[in-house]
N, CA, C and O atoms as a printed pandas DataFrame, in Angstrom:
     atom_number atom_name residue_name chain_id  residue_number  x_coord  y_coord  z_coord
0              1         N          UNK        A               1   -8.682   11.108   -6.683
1              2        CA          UNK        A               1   -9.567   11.957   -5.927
2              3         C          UNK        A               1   -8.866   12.333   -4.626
3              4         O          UNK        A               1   -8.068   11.624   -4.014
4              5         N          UNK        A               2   -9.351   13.757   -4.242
5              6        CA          UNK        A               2   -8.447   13.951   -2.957
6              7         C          UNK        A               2   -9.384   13.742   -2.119
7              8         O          UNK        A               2  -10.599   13.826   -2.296
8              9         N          UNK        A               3   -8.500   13.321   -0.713
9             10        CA          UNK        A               3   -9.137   13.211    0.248
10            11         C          UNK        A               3  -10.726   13.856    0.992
11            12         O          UNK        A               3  -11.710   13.208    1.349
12            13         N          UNK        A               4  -10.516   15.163    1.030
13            14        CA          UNK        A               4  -11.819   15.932    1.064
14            15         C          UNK        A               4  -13.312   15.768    0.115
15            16         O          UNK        A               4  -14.500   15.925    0.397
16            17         N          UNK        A               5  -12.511   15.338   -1.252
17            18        CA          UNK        A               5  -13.451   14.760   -2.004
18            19         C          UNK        A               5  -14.157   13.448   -1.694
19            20         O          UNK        A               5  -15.379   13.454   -1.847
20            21         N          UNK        A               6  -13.804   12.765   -1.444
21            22        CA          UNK        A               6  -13.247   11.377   -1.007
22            23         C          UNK        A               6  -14.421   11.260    0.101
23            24         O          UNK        A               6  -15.209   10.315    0.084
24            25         N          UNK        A               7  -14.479   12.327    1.096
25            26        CA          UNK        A               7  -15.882   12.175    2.064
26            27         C          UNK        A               7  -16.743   12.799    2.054
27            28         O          UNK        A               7  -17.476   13.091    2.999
28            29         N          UNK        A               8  -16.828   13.258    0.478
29            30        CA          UNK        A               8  -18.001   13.591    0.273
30            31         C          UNK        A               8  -18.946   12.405   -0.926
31            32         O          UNK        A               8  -20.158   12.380   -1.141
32            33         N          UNK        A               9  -17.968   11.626   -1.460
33            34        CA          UNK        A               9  -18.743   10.952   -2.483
34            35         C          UNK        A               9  -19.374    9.149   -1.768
35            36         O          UNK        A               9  -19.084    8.468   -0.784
36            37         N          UNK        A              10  -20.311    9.014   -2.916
37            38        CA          UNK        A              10  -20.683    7.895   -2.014
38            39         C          UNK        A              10  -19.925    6.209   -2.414
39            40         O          UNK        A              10  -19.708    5.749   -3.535
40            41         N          UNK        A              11  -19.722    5.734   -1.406
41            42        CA          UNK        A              11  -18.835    4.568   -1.647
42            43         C          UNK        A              11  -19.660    3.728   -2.608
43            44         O          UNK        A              11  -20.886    3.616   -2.586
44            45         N          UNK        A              12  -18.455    2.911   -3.813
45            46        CA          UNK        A              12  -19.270    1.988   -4.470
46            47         C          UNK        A              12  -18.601    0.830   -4.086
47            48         O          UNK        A              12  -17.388    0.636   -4.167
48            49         N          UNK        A              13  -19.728   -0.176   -3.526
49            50        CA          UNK        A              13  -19.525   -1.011   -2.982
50            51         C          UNK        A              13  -19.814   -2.297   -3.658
51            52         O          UNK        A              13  -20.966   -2.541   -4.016
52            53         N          UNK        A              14  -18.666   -3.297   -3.896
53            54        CA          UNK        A              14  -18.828   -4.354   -5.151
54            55         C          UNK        A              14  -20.108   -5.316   -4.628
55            56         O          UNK        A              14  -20.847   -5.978   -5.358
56            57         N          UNK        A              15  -20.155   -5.228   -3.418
57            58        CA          UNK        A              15  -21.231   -6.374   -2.583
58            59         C          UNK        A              15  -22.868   -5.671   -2.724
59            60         O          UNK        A              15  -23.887   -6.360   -2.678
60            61         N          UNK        A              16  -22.857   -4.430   -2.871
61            62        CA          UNK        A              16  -23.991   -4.146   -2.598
62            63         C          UNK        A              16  -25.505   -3.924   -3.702
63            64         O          UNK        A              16  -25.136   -3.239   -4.656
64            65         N          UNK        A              17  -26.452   -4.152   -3.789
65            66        CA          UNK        A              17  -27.369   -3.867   -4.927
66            67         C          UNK        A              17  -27.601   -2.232   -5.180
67            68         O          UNK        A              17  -27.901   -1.511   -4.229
68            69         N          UNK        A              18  -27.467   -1.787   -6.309
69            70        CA          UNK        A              18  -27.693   -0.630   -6.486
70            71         C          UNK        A              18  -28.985   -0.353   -5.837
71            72         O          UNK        A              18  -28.902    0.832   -5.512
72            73         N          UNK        A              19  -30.130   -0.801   -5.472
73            74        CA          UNK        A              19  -31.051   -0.931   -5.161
74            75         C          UNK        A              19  -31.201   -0.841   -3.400
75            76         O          UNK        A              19  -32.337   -0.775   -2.930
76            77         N          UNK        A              20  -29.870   -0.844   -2.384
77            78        CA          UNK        A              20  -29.737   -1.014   -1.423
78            79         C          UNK        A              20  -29.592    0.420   -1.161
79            80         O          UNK        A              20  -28.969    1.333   -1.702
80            81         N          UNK        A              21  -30.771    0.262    0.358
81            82        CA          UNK        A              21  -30.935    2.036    0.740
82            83         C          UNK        A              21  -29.863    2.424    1.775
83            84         O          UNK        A              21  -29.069    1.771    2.453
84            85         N          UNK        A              22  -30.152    3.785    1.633
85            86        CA          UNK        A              22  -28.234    4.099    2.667
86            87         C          UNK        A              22  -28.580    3.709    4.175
87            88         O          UNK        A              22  -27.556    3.609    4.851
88            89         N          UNK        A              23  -29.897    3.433    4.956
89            90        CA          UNK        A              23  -30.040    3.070    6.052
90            91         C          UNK        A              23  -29.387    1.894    5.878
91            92         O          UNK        A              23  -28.303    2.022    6.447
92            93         N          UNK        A              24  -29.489    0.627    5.309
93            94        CA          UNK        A              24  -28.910   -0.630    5.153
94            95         C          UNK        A              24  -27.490   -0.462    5.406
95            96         O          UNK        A              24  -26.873   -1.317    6.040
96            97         N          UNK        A              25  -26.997    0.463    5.005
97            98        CA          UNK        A              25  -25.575    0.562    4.387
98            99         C          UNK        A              25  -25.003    0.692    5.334
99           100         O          UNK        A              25  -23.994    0.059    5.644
100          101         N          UNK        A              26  -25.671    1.743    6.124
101          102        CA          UNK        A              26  -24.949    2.338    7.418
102          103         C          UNK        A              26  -25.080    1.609    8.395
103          104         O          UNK        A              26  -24.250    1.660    9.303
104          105         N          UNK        A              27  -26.288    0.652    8.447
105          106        CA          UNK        A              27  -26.375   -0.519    9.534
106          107         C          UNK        A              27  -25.188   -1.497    9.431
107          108         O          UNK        A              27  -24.324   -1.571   10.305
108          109         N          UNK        A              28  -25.203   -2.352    8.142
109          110        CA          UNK        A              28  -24.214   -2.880    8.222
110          111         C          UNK        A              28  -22.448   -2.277    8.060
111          112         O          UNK        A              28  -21.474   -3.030    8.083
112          113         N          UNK        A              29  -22.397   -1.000    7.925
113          114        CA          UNK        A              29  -20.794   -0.325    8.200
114          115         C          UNK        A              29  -20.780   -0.341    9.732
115          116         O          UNK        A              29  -19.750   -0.513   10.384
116          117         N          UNK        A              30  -22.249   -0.109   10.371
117          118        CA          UNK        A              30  -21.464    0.187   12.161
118          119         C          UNK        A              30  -21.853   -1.581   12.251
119          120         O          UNK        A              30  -21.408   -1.957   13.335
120          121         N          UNK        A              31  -22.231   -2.263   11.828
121          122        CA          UNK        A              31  -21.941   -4.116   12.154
122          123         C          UNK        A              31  -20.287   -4.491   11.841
123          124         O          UNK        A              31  -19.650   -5.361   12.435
124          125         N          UNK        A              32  -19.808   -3.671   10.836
125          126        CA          UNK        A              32  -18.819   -4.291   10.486
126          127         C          UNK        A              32  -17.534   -3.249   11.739
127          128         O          UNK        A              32  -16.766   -3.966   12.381
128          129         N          UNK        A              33  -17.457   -2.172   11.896
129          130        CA          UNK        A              33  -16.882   -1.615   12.958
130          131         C          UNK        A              33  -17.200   -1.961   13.948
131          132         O          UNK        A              33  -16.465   -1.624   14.875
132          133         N          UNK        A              34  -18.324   -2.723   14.255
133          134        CA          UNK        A              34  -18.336   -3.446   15.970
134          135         C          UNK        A              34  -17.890   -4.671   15.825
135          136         O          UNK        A              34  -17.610   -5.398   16.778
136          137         N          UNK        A              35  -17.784   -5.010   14.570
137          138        CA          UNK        A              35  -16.628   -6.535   15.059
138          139         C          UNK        A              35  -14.970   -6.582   14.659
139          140         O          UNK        A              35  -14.093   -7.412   14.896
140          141         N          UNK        A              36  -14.977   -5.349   13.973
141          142        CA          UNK        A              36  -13.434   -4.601   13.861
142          143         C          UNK        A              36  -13.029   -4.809   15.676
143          144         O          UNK        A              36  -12.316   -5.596   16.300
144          145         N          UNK        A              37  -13.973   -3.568   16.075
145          146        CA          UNK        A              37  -13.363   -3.094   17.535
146          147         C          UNK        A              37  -13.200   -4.367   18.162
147          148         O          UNK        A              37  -12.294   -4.248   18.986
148          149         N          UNK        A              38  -13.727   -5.720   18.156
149          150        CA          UNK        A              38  -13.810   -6.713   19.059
150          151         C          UNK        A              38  -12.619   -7.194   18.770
151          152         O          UNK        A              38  -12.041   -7.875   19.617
152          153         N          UNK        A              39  -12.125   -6.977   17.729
153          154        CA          UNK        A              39  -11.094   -7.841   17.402
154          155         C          UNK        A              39   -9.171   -6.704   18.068
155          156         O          UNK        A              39   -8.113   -6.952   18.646
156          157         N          UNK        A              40   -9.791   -5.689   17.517
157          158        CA          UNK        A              40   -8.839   -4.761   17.383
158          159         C          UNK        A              40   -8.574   -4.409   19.396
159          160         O          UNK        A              40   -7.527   -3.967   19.868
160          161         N          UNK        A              41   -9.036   -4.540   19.694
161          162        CA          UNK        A              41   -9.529   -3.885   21.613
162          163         C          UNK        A              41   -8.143   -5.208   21.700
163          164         O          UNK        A              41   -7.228   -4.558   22.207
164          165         N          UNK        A              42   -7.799   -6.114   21.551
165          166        CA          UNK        A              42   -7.193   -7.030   21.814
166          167         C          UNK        A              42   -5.105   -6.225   21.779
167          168         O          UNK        A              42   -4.236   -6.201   22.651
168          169         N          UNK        A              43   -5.125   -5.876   20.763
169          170        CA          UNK        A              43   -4.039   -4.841   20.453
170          171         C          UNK        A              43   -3.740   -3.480   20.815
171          172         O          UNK        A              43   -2.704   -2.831   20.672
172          173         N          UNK        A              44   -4.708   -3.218   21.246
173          174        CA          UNK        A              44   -4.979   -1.633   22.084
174          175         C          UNK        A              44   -5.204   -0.964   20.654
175          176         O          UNK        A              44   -4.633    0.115   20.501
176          177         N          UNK        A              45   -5.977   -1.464   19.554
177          178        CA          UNK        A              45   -6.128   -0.167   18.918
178          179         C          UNK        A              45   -7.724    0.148   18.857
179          180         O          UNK        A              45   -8.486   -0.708   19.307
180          181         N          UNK        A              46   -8.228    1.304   18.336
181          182        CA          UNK        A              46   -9.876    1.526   18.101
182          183         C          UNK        A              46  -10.009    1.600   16.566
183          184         O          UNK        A              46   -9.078    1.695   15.766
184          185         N          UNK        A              47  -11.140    1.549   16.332
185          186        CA          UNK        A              47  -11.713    2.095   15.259
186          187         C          UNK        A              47  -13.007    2.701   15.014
187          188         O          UNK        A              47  -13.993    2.088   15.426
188          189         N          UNK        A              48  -13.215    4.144   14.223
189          190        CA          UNK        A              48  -14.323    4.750   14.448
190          191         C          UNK        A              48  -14.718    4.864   12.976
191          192         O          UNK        A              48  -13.962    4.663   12.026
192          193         N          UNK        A              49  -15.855    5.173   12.924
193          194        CA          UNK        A              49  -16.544    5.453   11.239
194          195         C          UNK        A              49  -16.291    7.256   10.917
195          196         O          UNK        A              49  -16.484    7.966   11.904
196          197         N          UNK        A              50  -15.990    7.783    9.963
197          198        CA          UNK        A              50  -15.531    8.866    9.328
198          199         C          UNK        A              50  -16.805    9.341    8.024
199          200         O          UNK        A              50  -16.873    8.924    6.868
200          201         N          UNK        A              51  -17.485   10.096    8.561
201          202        CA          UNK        A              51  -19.018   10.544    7.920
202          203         C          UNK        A              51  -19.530    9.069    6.421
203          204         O          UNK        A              51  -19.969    8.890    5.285
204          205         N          UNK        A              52  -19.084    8.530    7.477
205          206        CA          UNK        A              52  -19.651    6.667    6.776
206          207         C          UNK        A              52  -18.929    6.904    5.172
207          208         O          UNK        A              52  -19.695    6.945    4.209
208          209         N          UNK        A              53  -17.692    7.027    4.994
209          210        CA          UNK        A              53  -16.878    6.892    3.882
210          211         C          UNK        A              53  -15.652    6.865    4.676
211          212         O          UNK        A              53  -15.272    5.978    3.911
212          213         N          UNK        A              54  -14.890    6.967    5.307
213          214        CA          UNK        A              54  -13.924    6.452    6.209
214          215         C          UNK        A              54  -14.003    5.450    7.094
215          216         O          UNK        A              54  -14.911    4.625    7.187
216          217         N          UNK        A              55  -12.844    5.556    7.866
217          218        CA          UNK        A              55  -12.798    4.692    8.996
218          219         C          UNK        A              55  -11.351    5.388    9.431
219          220         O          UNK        A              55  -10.388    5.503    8.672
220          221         N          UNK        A              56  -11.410    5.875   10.967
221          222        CA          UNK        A              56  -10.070    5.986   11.688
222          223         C          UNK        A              56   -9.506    5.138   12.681
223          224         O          UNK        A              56  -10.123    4.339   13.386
224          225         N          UNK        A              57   -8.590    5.316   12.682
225          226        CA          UNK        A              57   -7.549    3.587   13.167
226          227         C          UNK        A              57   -6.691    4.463   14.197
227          228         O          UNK        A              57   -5.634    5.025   13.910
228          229         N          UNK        A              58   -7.400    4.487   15.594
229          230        CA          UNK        A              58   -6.182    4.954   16.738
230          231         C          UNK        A              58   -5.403    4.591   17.659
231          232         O          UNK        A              58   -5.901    3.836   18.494
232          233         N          UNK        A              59   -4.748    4.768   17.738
233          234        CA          UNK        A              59   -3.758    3.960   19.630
234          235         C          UNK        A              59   -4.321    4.943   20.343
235          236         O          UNK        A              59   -5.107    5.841   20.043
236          237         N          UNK        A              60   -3.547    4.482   21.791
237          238        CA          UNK        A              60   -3.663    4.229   22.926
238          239         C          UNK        A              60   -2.856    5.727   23.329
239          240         O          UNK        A              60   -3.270    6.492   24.200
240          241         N          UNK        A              61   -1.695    5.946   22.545
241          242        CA          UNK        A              61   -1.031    6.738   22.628
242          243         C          UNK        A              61   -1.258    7.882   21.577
243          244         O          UNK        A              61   -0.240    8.187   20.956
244          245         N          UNK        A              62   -2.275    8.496   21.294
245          246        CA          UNK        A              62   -3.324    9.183   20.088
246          247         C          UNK        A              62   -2.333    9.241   18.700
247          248         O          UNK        A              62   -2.028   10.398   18.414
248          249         N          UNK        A              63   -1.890    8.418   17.975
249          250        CA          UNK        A              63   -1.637    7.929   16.718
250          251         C          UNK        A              63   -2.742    7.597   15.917
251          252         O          UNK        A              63   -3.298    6.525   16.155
252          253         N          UNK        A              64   -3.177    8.324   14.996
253          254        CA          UNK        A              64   -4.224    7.750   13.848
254          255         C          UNK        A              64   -4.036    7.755   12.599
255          256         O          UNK        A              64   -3.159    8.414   12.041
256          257         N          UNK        A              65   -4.704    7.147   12.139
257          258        CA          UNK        A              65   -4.609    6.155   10.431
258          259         C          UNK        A              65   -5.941    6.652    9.835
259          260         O          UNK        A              65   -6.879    6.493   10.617
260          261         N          UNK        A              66   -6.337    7.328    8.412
261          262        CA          UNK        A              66   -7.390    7.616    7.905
262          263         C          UNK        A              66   -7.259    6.078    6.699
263          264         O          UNK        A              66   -6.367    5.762    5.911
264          265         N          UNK        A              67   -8.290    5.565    6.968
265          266        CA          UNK        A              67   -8.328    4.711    5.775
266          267         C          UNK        A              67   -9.838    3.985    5.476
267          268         O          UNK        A              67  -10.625    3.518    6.299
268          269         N          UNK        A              68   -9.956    4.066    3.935
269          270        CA          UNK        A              68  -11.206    3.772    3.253
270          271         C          UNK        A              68  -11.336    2.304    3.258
271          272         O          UNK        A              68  -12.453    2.106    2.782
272          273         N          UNK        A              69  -10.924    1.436    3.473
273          274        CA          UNK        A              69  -10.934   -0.547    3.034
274          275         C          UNK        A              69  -10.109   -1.076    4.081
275          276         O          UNK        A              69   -9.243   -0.511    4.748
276          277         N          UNK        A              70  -10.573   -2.398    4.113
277          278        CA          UNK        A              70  -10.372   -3.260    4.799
278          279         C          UNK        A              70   -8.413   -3.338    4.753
279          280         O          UNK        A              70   -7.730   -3.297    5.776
280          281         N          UNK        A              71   -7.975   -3.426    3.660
281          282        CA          UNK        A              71   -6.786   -3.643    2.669
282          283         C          UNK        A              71   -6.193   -2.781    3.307
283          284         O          UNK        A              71   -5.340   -3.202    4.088
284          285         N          UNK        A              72   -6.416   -1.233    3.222
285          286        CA          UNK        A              72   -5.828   -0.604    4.323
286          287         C          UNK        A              72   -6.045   -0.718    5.354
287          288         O          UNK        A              72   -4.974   -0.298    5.794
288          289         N          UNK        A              73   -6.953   -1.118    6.727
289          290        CA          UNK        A              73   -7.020   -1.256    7.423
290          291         C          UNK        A              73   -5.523   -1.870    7.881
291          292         O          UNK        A              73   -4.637   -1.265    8.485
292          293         N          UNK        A              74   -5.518   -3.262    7.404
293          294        CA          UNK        A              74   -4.388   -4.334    7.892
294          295         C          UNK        A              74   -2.844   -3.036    7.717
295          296         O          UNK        A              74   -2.122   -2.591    8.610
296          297         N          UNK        A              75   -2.826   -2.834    6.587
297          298        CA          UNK        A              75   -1.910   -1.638    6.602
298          299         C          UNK        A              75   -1.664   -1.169    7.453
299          300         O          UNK        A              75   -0.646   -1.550    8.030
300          301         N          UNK        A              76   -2.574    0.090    8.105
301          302        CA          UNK        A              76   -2.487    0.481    8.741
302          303         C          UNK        A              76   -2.143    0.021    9.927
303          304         O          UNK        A              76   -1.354    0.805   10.455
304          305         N          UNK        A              77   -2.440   -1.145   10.763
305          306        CA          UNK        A              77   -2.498   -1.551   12.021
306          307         C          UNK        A              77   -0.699   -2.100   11.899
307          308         O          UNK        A              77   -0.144   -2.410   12.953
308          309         N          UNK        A              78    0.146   -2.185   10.484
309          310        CA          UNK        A              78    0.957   -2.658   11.124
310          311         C          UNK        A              78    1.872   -1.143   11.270
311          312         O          UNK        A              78    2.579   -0.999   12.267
312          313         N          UNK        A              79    1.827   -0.442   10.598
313          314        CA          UNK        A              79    2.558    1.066   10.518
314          315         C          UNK        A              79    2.386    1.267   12.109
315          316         O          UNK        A              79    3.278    1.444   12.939
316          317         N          UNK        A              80    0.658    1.172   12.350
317          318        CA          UNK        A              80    0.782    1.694   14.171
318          319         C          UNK        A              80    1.497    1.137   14.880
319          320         O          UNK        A              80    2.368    1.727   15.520
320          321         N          UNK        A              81    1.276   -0.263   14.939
321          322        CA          UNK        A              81    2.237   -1.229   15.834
322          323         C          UNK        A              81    3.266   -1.900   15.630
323          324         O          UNK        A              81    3.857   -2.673   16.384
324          325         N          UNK        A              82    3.560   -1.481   14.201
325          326        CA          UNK        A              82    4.965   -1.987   13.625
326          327         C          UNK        A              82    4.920   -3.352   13.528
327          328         O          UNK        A              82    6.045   -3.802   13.742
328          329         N          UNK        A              83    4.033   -4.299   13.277
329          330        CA          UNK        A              83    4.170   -5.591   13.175
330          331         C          UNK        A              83    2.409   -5.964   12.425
331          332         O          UNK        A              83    1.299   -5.443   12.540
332          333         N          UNK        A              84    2.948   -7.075   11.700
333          334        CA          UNK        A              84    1.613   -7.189   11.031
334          335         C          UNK        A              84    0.536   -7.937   12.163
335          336         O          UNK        A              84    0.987   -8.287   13.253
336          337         N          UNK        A              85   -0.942   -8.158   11.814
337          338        CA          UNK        A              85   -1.592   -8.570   12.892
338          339         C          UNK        A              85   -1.677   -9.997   12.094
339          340         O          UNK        A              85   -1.796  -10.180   10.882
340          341         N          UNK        A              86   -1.567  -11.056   13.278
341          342        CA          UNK        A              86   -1.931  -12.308   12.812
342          343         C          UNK        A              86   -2.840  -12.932   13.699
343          344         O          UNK        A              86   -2.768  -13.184   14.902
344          345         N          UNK        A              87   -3.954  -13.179   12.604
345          346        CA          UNK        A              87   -5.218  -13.630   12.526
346          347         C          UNK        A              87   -5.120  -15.193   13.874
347          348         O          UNK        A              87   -5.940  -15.383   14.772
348          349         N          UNK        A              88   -3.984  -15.986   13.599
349          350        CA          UNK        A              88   -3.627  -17.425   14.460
350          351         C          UNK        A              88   -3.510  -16.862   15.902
351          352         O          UNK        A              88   -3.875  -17.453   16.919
352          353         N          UNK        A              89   -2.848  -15.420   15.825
353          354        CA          UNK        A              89   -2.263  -15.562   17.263
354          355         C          UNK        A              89   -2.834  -15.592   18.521
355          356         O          UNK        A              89   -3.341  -14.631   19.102
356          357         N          UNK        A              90   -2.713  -16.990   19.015
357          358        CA          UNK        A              90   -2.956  -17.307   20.353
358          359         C          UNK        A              90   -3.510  -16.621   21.577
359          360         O          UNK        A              90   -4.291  -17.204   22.329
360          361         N          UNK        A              91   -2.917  -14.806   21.868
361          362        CA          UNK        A              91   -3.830  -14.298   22.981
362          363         C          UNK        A              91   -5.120  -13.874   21.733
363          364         O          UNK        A              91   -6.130  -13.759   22.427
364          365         N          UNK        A              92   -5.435  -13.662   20.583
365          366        CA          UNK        A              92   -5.921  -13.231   19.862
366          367         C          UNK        A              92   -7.406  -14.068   19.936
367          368         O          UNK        A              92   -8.544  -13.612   19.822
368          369         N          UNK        A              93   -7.063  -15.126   20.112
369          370        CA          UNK        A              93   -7.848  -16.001   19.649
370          371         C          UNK        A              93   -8.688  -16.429   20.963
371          372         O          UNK        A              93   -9.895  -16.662   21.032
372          373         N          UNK        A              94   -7.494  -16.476   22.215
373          374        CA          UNK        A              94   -8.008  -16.482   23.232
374          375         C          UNK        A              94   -9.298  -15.235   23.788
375          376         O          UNK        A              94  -10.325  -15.282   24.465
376          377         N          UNK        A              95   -8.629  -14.326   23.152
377          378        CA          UNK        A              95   -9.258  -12.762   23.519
378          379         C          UNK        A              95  -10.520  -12.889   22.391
379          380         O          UNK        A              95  -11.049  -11.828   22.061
380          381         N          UNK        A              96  -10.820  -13.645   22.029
381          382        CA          UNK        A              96  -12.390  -13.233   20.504
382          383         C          UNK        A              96  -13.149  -14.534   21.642
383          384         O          UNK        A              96  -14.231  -14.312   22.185
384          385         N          UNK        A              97  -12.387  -15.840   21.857
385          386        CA          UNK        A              97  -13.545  -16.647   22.129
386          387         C          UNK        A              97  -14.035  -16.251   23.829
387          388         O          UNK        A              97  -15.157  -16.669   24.116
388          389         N          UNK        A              98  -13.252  -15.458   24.991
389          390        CA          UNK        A              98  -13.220  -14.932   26.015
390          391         C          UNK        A              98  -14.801  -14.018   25.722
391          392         O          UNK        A              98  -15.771  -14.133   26.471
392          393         N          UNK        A              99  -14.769  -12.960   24.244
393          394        CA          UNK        A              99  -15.548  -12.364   24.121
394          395         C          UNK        A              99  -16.921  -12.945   23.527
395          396         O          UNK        A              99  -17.843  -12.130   23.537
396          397         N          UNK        A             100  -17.224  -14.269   22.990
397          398        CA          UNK        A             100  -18.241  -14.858   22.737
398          399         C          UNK        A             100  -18.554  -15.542   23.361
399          400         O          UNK        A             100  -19.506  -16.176   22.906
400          401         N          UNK        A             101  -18.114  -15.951   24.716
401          402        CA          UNK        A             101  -19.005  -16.524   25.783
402          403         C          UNK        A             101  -19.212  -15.393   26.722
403          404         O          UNK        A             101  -19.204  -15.755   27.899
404          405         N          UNK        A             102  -19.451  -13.742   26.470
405          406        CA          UNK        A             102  -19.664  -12.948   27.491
406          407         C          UNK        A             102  -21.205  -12.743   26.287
407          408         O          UNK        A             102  -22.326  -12.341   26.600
408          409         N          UNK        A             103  -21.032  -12.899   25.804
409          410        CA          UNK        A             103  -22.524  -12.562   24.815
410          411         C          UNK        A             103  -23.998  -13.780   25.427
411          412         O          UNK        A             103  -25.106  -13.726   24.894
C-alpha cells in the first residue's frame, strides 16, 4: 500500500477488540505519544500523531521520519541521531525518574 493510502485506511491493531470505538483508540494513541514525548524530549527529538495512522519523528534541527509502529519508531530515532537509543542509559533514566517526581 502506498503511503497516501496508508492515511487513509484504518489501522488494524493486534491488541484491540473489534468492538473498540475510534474515541478509545484515539485516547489511547495520544496516551501512548505523551509517553513517547517524555521519553524522547530527553534526546531532543518530538513526536506528533499523523491523522491518527502515523506518527512523525522530528529534531531539533527540522529532520523528520514518517513512521506507522513502534519497530519503526526505534528505527527511525537511530537514522536521526545516528546511534541506537538505549533504554539503560543513565541520563535517560535519570531524565524519566526527574520527570515522575514533577507529576
Amino acid at each position: 500500500m502506498c503511503g497516501l493510502c496508508g492515511i487513509f485506511s484504518e489501522p488494524d491493531l493486534w491488541n484491540q477488540s473489534p468492538n473498540t470505538d475510534a474515541n478509545s483508540l484515539r485516547r489511547n494513541r495520544l496516551i501512548q505519544i505523551n509517553y513517547l514525548q517524555t521519553i524522547l524530549t530527553h534526546i531532543r527529538l518530538r513526536v506528533s500523531d499523523v491523522h491518527g495512522v502515523n506518527y512523525l519523528l522530528e529534531d531539533f534541527k527540522g529532520n523528520q521520519k514518517l513512521f506507522s509502529n513502534l519497530h519503526e519508531l526505534w528505527q527511525s530515532i537511530e537514522e536521526l541521531t545516528g546511534e541506537p537509543l538505549d533504554p539503560f542509559n543513565n541520563g535517560l533514566l535519570q531524565h524519566l525518574e526527574r520527570g515522575n517526581n514533577n507529576d
